[in-house]
C-alpha positions as a LaTeX table, in Angstrom:
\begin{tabular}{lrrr}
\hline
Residue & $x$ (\AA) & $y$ (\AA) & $z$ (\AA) \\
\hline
Unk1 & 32.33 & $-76.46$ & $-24.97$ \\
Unk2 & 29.28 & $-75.55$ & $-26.28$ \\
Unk3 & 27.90 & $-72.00$ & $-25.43$ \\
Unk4 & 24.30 & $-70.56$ & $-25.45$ \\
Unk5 & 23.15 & $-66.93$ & $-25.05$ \\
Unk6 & 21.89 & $-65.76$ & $-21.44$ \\
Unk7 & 19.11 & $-63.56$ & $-20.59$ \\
Unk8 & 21.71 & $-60.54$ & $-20.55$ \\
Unk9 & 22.65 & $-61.45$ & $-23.99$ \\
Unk10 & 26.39 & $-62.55$ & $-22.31$ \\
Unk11 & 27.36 & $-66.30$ & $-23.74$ \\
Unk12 & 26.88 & $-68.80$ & $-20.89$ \\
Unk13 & 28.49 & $-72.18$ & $-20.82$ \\
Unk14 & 26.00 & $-75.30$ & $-21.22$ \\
Unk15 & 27.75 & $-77.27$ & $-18.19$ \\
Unk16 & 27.44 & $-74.76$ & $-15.49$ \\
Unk17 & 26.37 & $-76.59$ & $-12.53$ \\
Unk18 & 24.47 & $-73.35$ & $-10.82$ \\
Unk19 & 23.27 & $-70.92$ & $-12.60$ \\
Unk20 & 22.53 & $-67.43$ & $-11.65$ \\
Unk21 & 18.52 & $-66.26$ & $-11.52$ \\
Unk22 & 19.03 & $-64.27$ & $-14.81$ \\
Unk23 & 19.94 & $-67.26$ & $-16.39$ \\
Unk24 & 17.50 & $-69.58$ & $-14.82$ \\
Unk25 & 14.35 & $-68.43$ & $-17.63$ \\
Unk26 & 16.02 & $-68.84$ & $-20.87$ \\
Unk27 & 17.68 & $-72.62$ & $-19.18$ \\
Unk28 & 13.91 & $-73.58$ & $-18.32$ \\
Unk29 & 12.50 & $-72.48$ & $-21.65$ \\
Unk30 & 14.69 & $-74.23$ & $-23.45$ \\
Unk31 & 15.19 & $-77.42$ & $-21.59$ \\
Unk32 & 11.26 & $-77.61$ & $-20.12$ \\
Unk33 & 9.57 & $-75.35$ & $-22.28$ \\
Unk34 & 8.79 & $-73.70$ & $-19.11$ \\
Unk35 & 8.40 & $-69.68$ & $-19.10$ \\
Unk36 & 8.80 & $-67.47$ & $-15.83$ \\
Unk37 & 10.06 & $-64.15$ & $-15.23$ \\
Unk38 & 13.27 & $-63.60$ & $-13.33$ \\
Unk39 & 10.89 & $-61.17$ & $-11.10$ \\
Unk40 & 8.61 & $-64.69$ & $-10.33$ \\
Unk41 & 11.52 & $-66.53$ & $-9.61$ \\
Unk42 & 12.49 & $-63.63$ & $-7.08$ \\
Unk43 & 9.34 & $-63.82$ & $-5.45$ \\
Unk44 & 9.09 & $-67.15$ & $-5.26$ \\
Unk45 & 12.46 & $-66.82$ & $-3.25$ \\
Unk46 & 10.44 & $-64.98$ & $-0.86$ \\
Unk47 & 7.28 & $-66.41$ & $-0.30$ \\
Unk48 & 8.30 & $-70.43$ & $-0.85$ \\
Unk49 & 7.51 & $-72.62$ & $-3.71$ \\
Unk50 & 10.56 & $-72.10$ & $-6.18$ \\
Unk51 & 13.56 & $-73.73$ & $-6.54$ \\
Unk52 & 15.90 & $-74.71$ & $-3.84$ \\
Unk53 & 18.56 & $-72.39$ & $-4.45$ \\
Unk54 & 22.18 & $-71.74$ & $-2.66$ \\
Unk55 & 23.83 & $-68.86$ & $-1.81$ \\
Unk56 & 27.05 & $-67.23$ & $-2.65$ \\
Unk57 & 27.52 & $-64.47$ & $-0.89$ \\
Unk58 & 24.50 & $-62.25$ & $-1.78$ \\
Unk59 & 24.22 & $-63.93$ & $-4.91$ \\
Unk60 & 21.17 & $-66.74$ & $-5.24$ \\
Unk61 & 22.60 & $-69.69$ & $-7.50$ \\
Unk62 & 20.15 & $-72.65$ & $-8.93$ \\
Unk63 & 21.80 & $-75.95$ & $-9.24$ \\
Unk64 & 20.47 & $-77.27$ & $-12.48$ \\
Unk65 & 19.47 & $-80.42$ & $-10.79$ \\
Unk66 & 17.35 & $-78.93$ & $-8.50$ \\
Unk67 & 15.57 & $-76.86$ & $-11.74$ \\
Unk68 & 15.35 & $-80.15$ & $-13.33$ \\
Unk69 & 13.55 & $-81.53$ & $-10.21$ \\
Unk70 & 11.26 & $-78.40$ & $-9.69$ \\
Unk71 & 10.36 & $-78.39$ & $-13.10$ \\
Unk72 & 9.11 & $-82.43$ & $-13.62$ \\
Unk73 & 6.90 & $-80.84$ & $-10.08$ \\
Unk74 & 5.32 & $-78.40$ & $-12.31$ \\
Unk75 & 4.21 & $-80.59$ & $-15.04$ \\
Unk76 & 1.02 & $-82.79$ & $-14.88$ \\
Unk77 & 1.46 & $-86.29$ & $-16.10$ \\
Unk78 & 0.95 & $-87.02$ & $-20.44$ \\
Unk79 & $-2.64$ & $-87.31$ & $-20.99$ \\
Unk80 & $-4.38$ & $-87.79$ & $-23.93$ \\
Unk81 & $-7.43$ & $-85.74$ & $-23.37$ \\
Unk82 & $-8.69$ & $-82.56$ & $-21.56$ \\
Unk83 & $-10.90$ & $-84.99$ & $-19.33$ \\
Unk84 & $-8.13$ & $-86.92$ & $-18.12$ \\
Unk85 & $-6.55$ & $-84.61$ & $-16.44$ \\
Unk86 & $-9.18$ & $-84.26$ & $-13.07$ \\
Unk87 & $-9.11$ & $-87.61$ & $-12.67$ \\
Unk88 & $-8.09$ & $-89.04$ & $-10.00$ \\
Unk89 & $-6.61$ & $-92.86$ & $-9.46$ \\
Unk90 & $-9.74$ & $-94.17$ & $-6.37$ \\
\hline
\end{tabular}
């Protein structure tokens, strides 16, 4: 198995199905080029508009699908211009 380096510097194995919201930055950079702040991701928790997330105990786990999914939300569609991207399909 194939291990990468968490936030906290501890390895982390690449098939965990949840991961915890320290690891949820570095798994986003990497896989969506994504950056956000474990402290966004907490507040976001709060106020809506983050990840669905589970609970374990006290503990806030992010299935990787979900990421996946709330990631592809975040990101506009491929253009190939700066003016493409207000336009709107009438």
């Amino acid at each position: 198995m194939i291990a990468t380096e968490t936030t906290t510097g501890n390895p982390m194995p690449a098939q965990r199905p949840r991961l915890r919201r320290s690891d949820v930055p570095s798994y986003l950079a990497s896989k969506h080029g994504i950056d956000i702040a474990v402290s966004t991701l907490a507040k976001l928790a709060t106020i809506g508009g983050g990840p669905a997330m589970q609970y374990s105990g006290r503990i806030p786990l992010y299935h990787v699908q979900d990421l996946d999914a709330w990631a592809e939300e975040r990101l506009s569609k491929a253009v190939r211009s700066t003016s493409e991207r207000g336009r709107r399909n009438l």
